[in-house]
C-alpha positions as CSV (number, residue, x, y, z in Angstrom):
1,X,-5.0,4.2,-39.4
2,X,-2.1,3.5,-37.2
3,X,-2.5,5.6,-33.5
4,X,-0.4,8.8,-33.2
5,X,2.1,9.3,-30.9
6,X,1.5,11.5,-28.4
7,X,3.9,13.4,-25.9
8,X,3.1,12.5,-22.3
9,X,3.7,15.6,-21.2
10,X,0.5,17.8,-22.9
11,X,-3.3,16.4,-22.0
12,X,-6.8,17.7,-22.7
13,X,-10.0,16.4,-20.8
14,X,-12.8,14.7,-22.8
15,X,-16.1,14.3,-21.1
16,X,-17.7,10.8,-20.9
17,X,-19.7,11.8,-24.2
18,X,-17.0,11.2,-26.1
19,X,-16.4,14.6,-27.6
20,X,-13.7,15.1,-28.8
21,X,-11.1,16.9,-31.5
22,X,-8.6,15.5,-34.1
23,X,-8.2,11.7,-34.5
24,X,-10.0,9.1,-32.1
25,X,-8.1,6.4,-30.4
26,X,-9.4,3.2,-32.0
27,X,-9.3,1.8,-28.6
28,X,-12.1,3.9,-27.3
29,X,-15.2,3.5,-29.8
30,X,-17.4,5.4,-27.3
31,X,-15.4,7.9,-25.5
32,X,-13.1,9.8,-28.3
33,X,-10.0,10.7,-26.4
34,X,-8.9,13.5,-28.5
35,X,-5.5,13.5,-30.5
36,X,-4.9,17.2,-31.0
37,X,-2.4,18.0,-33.8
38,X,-1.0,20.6,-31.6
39,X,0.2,18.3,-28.6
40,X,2.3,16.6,-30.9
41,X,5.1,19.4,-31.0
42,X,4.5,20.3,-27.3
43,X,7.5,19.5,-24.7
44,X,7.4,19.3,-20.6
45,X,5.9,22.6,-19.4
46,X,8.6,22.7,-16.7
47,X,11.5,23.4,-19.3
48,X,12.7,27.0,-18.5
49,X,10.4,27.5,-15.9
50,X,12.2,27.2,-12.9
51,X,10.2,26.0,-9.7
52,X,7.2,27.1,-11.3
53,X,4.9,23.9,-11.8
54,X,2.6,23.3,-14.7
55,X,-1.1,22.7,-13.4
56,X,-1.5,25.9,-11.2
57,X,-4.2,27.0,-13.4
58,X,-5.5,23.6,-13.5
59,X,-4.7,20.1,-15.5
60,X,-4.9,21.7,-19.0
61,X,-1.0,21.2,-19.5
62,X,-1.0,17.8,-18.0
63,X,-0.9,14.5,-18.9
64,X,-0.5,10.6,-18.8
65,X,-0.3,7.8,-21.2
66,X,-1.5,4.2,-21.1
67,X,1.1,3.8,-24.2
68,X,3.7,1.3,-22.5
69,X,1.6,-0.9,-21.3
70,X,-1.1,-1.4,-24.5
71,X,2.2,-1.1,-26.8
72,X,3.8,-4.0,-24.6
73,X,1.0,-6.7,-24.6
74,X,-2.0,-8.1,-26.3
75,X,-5.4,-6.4,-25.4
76,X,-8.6,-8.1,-24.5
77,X,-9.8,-7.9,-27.5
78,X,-13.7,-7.9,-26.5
79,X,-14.1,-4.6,-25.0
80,X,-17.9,-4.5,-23.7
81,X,-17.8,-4.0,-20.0
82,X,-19.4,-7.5,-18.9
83,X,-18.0,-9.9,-16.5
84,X,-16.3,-12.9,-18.3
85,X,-13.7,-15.4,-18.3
86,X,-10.2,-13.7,-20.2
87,X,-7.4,-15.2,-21.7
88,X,-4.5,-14.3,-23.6
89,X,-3.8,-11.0,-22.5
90,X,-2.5,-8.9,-19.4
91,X,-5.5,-6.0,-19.5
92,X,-8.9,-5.2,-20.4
93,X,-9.9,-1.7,-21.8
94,X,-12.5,-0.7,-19.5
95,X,-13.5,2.9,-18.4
96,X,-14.2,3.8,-15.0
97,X,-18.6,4.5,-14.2
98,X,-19.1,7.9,-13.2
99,X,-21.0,8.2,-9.8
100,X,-24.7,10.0,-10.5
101,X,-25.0,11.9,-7.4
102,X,-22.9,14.9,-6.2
103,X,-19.4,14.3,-5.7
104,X,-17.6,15.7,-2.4
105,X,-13.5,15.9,-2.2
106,X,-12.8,14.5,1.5
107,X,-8.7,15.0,1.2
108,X,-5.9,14.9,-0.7
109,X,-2.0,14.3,0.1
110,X,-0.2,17.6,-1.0
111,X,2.8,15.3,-1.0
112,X,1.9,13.5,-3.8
113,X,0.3,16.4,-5.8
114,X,2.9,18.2,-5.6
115,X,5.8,16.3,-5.3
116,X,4.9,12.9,-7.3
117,X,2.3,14.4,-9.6
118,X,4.0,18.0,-10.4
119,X,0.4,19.8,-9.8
120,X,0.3,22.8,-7.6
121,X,-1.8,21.8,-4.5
122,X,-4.3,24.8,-5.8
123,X,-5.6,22.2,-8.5
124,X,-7.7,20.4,-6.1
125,X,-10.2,23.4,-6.3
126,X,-10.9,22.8,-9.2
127,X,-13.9,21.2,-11.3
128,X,-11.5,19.3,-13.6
129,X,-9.7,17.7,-10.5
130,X,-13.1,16.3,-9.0
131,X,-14.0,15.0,-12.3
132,X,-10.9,13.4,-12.5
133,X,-10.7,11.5,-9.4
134,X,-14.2,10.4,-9.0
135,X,-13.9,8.8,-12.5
136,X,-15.9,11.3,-14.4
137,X,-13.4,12.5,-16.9
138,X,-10.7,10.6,-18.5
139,X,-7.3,12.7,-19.7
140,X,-6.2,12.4,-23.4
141,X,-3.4,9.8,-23.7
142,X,-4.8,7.5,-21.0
143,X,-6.5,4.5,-22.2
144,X,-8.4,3.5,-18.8
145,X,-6.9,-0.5,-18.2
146,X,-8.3,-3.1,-15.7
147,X,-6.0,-5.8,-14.4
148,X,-6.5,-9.5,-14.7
149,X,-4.7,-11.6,-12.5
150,X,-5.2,-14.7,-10.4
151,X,-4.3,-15.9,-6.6
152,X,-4.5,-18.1,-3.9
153,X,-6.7,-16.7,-1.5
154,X,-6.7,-18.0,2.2
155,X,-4.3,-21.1,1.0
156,X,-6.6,-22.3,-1.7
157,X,-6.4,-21.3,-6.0
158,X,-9.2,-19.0,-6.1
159,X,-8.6,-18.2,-10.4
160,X,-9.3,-15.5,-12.1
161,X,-9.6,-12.4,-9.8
162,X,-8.4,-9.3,-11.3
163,X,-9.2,-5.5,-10.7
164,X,-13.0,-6.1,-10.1
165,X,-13.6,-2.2,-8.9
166,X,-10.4,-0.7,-10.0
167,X,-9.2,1.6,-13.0
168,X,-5.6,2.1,-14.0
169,X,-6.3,5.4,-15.7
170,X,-2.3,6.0,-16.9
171,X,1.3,6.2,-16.3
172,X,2.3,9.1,-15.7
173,X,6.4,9.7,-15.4
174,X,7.1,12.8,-13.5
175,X,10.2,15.7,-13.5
176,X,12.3,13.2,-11.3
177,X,12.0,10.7,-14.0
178,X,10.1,8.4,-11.4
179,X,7.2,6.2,-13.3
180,X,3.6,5.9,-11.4
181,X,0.9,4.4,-12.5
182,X,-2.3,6.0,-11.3
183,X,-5.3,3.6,-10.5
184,X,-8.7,4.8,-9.1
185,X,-10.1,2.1,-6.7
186,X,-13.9,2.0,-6.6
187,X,-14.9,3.1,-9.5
188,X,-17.0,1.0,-11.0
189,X,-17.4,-2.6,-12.5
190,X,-15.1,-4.2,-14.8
191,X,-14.7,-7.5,-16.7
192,X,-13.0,-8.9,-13.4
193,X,-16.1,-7.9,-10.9
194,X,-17.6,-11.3,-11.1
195,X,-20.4,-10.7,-8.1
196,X,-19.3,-7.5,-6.9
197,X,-21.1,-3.8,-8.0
198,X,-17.3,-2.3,-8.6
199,X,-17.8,0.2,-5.6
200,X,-15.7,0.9,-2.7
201,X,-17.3,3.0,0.9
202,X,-16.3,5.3,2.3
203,X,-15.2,3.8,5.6
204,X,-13.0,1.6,3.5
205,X,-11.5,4.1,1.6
206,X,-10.7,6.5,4.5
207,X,-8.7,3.7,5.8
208,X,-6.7,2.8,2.6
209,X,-6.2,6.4,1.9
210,X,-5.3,7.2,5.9
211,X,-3.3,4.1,6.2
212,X,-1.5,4.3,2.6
213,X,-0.1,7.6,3.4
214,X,0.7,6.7,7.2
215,X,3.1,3.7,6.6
216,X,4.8,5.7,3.5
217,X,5.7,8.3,6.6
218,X,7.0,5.3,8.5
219,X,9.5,4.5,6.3
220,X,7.4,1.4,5.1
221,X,7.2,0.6,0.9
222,X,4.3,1.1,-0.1
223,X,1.9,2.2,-2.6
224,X,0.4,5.9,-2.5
225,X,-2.9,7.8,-2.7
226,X,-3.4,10.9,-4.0
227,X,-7.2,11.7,-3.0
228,X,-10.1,10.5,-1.3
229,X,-13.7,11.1,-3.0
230,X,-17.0,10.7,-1.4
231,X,-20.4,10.4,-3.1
232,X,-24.2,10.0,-2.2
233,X,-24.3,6.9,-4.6
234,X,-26.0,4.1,-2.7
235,X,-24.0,1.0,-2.1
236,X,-25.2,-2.3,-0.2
237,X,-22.7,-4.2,1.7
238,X,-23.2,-6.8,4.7
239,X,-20.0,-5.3,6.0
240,X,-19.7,-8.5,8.3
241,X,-21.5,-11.5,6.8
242,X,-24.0,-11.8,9.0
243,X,-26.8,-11.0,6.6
244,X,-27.3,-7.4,7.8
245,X,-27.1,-5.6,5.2
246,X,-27.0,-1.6,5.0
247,X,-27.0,1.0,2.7
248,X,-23.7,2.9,2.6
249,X,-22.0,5.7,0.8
250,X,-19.5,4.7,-2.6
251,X,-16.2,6.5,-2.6
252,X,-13.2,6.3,-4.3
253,X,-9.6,6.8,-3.9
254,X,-6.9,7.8,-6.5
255,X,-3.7,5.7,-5.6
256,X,-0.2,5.7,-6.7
257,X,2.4,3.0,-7.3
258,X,5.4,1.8,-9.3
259,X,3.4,-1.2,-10.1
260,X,0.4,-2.9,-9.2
261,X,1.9,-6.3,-10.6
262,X,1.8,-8.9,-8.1
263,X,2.5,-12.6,-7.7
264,X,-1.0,-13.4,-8.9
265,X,0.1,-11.7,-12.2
266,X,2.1,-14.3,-13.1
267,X,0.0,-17.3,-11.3
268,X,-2.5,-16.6,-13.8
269,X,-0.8,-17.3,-17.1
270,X,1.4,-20.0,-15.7
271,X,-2.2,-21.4,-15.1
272,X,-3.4,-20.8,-18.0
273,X,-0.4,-22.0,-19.6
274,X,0.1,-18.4,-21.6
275,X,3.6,-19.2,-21.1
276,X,4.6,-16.8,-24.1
277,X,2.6,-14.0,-22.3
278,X,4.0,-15.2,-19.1
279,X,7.8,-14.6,-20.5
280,X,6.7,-11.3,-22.0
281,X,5.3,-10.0,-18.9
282,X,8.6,-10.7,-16.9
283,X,10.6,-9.5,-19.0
284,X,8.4,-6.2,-19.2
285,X,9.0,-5.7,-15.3
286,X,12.4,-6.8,-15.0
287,X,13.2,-3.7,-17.2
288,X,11.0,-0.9,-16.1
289,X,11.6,-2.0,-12.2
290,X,14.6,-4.1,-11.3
291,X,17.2,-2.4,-13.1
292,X,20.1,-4.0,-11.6
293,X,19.2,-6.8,-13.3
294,X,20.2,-7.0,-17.6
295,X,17.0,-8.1,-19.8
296,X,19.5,-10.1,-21.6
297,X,20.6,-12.3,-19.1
298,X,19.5,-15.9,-18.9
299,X,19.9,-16.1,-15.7
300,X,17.3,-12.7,-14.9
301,X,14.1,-15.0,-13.7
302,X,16.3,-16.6,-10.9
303,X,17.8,-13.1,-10.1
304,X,14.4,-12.2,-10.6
305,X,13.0,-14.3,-7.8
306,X,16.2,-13.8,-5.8
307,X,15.5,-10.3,-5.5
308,X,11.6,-10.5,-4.9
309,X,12.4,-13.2,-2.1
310,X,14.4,-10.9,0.2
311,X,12.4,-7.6,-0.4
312,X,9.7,-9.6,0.4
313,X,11.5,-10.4,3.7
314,X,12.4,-7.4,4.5
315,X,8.9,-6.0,3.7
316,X,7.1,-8.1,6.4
317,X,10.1,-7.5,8.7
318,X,9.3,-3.8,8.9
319,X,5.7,-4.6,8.7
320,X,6.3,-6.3,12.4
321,X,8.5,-3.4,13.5
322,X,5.8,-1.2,13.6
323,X,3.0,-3.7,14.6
324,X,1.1,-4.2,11.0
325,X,-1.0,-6.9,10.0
326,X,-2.1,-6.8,6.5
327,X,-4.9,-8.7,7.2
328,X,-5.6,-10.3,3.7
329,X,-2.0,-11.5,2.6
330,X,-3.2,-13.6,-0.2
331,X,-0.8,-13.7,-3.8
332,X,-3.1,-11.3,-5.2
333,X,-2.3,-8.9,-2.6
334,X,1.5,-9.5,-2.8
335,X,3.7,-7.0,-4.7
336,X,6.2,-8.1,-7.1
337,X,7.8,-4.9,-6.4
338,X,7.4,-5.7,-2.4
339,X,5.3,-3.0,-1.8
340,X,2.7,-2.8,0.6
341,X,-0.9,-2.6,-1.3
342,X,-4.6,-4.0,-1.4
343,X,-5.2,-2.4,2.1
344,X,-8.3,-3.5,3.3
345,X,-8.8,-5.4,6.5
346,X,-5.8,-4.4,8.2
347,X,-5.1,-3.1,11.6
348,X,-1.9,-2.0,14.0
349,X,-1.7,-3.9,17.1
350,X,-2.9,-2.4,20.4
351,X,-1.8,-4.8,22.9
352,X,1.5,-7.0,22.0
353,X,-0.6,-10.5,21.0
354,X,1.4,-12.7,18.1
355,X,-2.2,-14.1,17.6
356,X,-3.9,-11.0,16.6
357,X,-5.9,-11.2,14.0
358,X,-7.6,-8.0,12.5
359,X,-9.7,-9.4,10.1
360,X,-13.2,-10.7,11.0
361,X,-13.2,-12.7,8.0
362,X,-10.5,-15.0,8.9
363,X,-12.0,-17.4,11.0
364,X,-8.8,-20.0,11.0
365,X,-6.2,-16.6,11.8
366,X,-4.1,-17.5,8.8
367,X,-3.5,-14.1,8.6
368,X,-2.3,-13.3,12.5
369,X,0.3,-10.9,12.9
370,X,2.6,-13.8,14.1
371,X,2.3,-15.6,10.5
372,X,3.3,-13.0,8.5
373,X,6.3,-14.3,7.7
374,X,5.4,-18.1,7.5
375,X,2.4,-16.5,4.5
376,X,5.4,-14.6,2.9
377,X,6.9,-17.9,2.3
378,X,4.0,-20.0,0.9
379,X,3.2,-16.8,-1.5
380,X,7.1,-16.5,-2.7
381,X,7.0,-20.8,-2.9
382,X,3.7,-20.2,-5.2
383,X,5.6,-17.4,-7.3
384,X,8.1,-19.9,-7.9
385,X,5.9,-22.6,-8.8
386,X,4.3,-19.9,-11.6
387,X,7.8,-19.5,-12.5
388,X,9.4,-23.3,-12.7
389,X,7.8,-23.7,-16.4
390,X,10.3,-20.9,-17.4
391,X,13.4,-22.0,-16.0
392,X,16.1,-24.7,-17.0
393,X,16.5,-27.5,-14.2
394,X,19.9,-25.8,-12.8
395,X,17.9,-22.7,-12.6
396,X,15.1,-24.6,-10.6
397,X,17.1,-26.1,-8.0
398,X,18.7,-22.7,-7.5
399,X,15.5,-20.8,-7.1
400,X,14.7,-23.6,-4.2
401,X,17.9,-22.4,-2.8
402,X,17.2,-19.1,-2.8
403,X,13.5,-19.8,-1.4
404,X,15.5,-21.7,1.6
405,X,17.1,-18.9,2.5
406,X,13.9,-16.6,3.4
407,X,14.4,-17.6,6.6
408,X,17.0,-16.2,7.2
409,X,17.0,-13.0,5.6
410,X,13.6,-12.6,7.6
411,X,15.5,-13.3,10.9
412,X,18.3,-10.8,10.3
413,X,16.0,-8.4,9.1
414,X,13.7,-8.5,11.8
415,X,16.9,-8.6,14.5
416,X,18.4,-5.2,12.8
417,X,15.0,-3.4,12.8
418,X,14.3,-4.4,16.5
419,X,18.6,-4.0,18.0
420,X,17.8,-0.3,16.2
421,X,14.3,-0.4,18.3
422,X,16.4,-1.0,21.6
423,X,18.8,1.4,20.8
424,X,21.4,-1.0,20.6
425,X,24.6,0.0,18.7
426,X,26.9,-3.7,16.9
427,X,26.2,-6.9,17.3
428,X,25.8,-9.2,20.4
429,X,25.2,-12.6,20.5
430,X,22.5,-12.4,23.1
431,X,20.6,-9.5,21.2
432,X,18.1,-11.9,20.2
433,X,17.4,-13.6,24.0
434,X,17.0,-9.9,24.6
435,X,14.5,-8.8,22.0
436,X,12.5,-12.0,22.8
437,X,12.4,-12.0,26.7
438,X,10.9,-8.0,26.1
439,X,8.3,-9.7,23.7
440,X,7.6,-12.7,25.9
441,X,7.4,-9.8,28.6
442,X,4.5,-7.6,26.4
443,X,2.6,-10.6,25.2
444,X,2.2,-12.0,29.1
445,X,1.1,-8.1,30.5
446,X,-0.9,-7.6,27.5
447,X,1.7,-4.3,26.8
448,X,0.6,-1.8,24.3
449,X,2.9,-2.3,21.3
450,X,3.9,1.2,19.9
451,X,3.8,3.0,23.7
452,X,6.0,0.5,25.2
453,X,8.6,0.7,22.7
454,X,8.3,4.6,22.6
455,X,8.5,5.3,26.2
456,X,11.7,3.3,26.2
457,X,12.8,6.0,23.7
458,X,11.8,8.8,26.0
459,X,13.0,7.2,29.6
460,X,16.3,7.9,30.8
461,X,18.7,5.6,32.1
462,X,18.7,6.5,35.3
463,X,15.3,6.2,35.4
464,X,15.1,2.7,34.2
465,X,18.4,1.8,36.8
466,X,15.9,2.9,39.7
467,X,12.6,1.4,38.3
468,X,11.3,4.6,38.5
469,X,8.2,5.1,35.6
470,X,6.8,8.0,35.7
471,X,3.0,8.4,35.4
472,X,3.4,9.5,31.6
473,X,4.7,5.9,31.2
474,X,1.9,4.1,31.3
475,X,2.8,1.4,28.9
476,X,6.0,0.8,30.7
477,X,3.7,1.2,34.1
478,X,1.8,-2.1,32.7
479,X,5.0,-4.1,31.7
480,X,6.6,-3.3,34.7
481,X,4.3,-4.8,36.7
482,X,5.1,-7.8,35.2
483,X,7.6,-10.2,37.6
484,X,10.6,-10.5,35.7
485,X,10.5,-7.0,34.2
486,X,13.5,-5.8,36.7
487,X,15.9,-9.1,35.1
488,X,15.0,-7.6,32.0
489,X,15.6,-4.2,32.8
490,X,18.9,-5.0,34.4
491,X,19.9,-7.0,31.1
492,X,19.2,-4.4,28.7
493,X,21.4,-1.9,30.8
494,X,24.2,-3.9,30.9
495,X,24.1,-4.4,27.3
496,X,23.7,-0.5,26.6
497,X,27.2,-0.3,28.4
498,X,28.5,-2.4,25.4
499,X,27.3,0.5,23.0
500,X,30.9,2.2,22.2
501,X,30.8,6.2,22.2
502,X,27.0,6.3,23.3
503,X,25.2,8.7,25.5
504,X,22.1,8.5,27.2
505,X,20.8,11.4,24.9
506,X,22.1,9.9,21.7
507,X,20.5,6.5,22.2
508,X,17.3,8.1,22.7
509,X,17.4,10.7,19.9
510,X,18.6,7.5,17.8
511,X,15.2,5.5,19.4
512,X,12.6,7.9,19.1
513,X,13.8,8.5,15.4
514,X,12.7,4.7,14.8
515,X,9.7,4.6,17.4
516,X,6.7,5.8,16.2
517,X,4.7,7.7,19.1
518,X,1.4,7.8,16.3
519,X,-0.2,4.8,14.1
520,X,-3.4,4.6,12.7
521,X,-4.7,2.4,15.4
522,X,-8.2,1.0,14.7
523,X,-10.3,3.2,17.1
524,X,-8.3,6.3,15.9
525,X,-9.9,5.2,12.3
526,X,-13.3,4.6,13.1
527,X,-13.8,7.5,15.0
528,X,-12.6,9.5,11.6
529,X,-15.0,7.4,9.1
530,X,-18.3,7.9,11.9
531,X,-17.7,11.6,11.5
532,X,-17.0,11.6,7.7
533,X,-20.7,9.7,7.5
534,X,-21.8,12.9,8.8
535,X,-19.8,15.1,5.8
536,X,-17.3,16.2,8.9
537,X,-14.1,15.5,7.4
538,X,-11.9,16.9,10.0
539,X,-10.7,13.9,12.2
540,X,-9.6,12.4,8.7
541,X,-7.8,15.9,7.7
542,X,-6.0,15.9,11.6
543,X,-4.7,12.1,11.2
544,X,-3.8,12.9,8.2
545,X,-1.6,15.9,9.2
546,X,-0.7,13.8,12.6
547,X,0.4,11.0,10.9
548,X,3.0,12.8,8.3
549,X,5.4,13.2,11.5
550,X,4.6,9.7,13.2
551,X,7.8,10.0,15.5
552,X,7.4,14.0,16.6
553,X,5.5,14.2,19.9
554,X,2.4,16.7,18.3
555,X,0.4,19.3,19.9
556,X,-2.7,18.3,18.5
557,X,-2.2,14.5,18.8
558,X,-1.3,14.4,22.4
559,X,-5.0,16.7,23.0
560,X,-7.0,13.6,20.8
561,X,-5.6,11.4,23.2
562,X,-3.7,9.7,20.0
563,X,-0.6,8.7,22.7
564,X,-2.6,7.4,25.4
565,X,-4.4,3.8,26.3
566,X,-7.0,3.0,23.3
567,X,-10.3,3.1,24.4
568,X,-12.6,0.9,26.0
569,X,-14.8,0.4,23.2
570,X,-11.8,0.1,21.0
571,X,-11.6,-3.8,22.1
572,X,-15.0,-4.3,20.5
573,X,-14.4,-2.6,16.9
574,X,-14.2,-5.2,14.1
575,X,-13.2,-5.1,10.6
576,X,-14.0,-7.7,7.8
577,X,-13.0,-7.9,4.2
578,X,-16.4,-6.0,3.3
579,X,-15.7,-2.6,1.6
């Protein structure tokens, strides 16, 4: 019988039992996702209705569909849930494993309920949300997907990989017309778990959900969650390799994005030699998400690459702006769509240090802040090595080309985003000299990253001109004690003077608009997940409200102490790539 076609628009819930009504998707032996006659007439519940937004009452009216992607590519065709070797295919149909304990919602972004999803926030009250994102229900039209993919991790081919502990549950296109695929990370094993028990904990997950929602406020790509679920499920984890292993609490988070293609994606048929798969794949994303670029082109894998190459420039570029480091930038974790995702080990500097390293795990510092962009461009030159069997020899010497020019798209990237950090209006020749004497300046006095930057957004020029900090300033109170600040000082007057039709007031309003004041700094995180082990979810619920407005000086912020010097035992927190 061939499957019914199904308007993405209308959705009913079927419990893991696999009741259900009308036909059953052939797909899903054991679950029965239900193929009402009735939804096949039905059209988008917001038709007519004005602002009024379907899912008010609930998610009885909504909907996603797994459709474009099953349609588009071979499925594994084994579909028991056991960890194996697969080939010749993009996805495995795998369901997510319901946690057996009781389930407790620890936050949700209104932002993208609302605004991305097309649900009233009110919806998180109820039982069929918390069924939803922990994993317990699935919604009719979504054929649950895990991932398989490849990468090199830490330098080296690490094969197949894949969504060991994550779910793409649908894609669900919403009134803007904007297509998100919705993935739940953490719940449960998959084909692709190879050692691993398909959980996530919480402390993990209150940092991806935190830290997900935080650099989308910055301005920074990047993917999106939606809600953040605790259980009482035990999970076992030797969070830092050391052989002490403890018992901790599994969790999962519903995330958003475009995509969750990424370089490994394609590493793993070009491996595999599934060139045919390989073609299909790129093709696939080329039309949903570079649309600029014609599917009928035979030049679209170089423009392809091209365009991949400097969006993955100008990703890490704004990554240093705000003092990110990933943490675990292996291909796996790359976005094809230059997205941040994968967060997992990362962490915001404190202290201006090119050699920081926030993850435990990497002994060697591959992954310091200060190689960012030297990662970017092994990851981009293994993307084109996936890529090389499917273009022509002209085609490969042009894609080397384009590779060759990273640099320098990284370099003008990273010189706009840190003039626009100075305040500095055109372009001067010595903007650079200027930008690294202040960074040689902050790495020697060991200057706090976001503060210093931010309190030259808030200082006047007169007050600079005199060398007078106030108290407020301490970051600047630290750099300033540093020798040569004064030159520097007296430089980066002089080339405010250059700024034509400037004011003092108008190159602040301009820094402080670009400056965060608030970042999920590491101490600011931990403190959150040691009260959420104790069910008190409100440090998570004030970030989380801090951090939606990271460049407005905040009330509530300002009285955690969120502006001032980290604390001392924030110089002893660790984080590894346990989670």
């Amino acid at each position: 019988m061939p499957r019914l076609r199904v308007p993405w628009a209308v959705a009913c819930f079927v419990w893991a039992c696999g009741v259900g009504c009308g036909d059953l998707d052939p797909l899903c032996p054991s679950w029965g996702l239900c193929r009402a006659p009735l939804a096949l007439n039905a059209s988008p519940p917001w038709q007519g209705c004005g602002e009024t937004w379907w899912g008010a009452a609930g998610l009885s009216l909504w909907g996603l569909s797994s459709d474009s992607l099953i349609d588009s590519f071979p499925i594994d065709p084994i579909q028991e849930n056991y960890v194996r070797n697969v080939r010749n295919c993009i996805f495995s149909v795998v369901y997510p494993t319901p946690f057996k304990s009781k389930v407790l919602l620890v936050a949700v972004s209104e932002d993208v309920i609302e605004n991305i999803l097309d649900l009233h926030i009110s919806v998180q009250g109820t039982s069929d949300f918390l069924q939803f994102v922990s994993g317990g229900k699935v919604i009719f039209g979504s054929v649950p997907l895990a991932h398989r993919y490849g990468g090199h991790q830490f330098g080296s081919w690490a094969g197949q990989l894949g969504d060991g502990r994550a779910h793409l549950i649908g894609v669900y296109t919403n009134r803007h017309g904007e297509r998100w695929e919705l993935q739940l990370k953490g719940s449960g094993k998959t084909p692709y778990s190879r050692n691993g028990d398909g959980r996530a904990v919480l402390r993990s997950s209150v940092r991806e959900f935190l830290c997900s929602e935080a650099m989308h406020y910055l301005g920074i790509p990047t993917s999106r969650a939606a809600s953040l679920v605790v259980s009482d499920d035990e999970v076992w984890r030797d969070q830092f390799y050391n052989g002490n292993i403890k018992k901790e609490r599994g969790a999962i988070v519903l995330r958003l994005a475009k995509s969750w293609f990424r370089i490994g994606s394609l590493e793993i048929l070009a491996h595999s030699g599934e060139l045919d798969l390989q073609r299909r794949l790129l093709d696939f994303i080329i039309q949903e998400h570079f649309p600029l670029i014609a599917v009928n082109d035979s030049d679209r894998y170089l423009e392809f690459f091209s365009t991949v190459v400097s969006e993955t420039a100008n990703l890490i570029a704004l990554w240093m702006s705000v003092g990110f480091a990933h943490g675990v930038c292996n291909t796996d974790n790359f976005s094809l769509l230059s997205i941040t995702i994968d967060y997992g080990p990362f962490g915001f500097m404190d202290s201006y240090d090119p050699n920081f390293v926030p993850n435990t795990s990497d002994d060697e510092g591959r992954y310091k802040i200060g190689n960012q962009a030297n990662v970017g461009l092994f990851n981009l030159n293994k993307l084109l090595q996936a890529l090389k069997p499917l273009l022509d020899p002209r085609q490969k010497q042009l894609a080397s080309q384009v590779l060759e020019g990273y640099g320098q798209h990284y370099y003008t990237r990273f010189t706009e985003l840190f003039r626009a950090k100075l305040g500095l209006l055109g372009d001067d020749e010595n903007d650079n000299y200027l930008i690294g004497f202040l960074l040689k300046l902050m790495e020697d006095r060991r200057a706090d990253f976001t503060m210093t930057f931010r309190e030259l957004s808030e200082i006047t020029e007169d007050q600079l001109k005199e060398l007078h900090i106030p108290e407020e300033f301490w970051a600047l109170q630290d750099l300033g004690k540093h020798k040569l600040f004064s030159e520097w000082v007296s430089m980066y007057l002089l080339r405010l003077e250059h700024n034509k039709g400037d004011t003092d007031v108008k190159r602040r309003k301009r820094m402080t608009a670009v400056n965060p004041r608030y970042v999920l700094r590491n101490w600011m995180a931990e403190s959150a997940v040691q009260k959420a082990n104790l069910n008190d979810f409100s440090e998570v619920h004030l970030l989380q409200q801090i951090l939606q407005h990271p460049f407005r000086r905040q009330e509530a912020a300002e009285k955690a102490g969120y502006s001032l010097r980290p604390p001392a035992w924030a110089k002893d927190l660790k984080v590894s790539c346990s989670s």
